[in-house]
C-alpha positions in Angstrom: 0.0 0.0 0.0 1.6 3.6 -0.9 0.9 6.6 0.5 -1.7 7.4 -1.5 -3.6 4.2 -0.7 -3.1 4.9 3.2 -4.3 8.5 3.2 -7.5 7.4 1.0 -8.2 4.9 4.2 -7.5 7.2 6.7 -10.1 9.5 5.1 -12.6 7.0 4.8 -11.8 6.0 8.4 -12.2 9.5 9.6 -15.2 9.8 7.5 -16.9 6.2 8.9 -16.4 7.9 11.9 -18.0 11.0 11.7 -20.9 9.7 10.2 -21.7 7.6 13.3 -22.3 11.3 15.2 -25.3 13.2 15.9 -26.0 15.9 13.7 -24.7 18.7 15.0 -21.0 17.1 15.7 -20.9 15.8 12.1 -21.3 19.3 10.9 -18.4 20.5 12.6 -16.6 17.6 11.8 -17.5 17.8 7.9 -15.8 21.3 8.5 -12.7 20.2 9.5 -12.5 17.7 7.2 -13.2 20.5 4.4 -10.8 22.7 6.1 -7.9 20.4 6.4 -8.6 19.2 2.4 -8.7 22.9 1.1 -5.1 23.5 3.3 -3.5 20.4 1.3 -5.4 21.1 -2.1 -3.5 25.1 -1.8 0.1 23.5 -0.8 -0.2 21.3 -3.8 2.8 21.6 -6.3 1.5 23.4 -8.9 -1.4 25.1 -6.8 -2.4 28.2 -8.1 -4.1 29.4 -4.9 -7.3 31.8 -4.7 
């Protein structure tokens, strides 16, 4: 498994996760989640930013 692989199932993980929580909590989590994506997305090579 590369590291690819391993970050797609720690996503999926994470995600199995937050779907087991109320409402609410899955929001915020959803956020993060967005958050941390949109951080990894902008310090891509070749990322042109916003």
């Amino acid at each position: 498994m590369d590291e690819s692989d391993e970050r797609r199932a720690d996503l999926v993980s994470r995600l199995e996760v937050i779907e087991a929580q109320a409402l609410a909590t899955r929001a915020q989590a959803y956020e993060g989640v967005h958050d941390e994506l949109a951080r990894r997305l902008e310090a891509a090579p070749g990322s042109t930013g916003r």
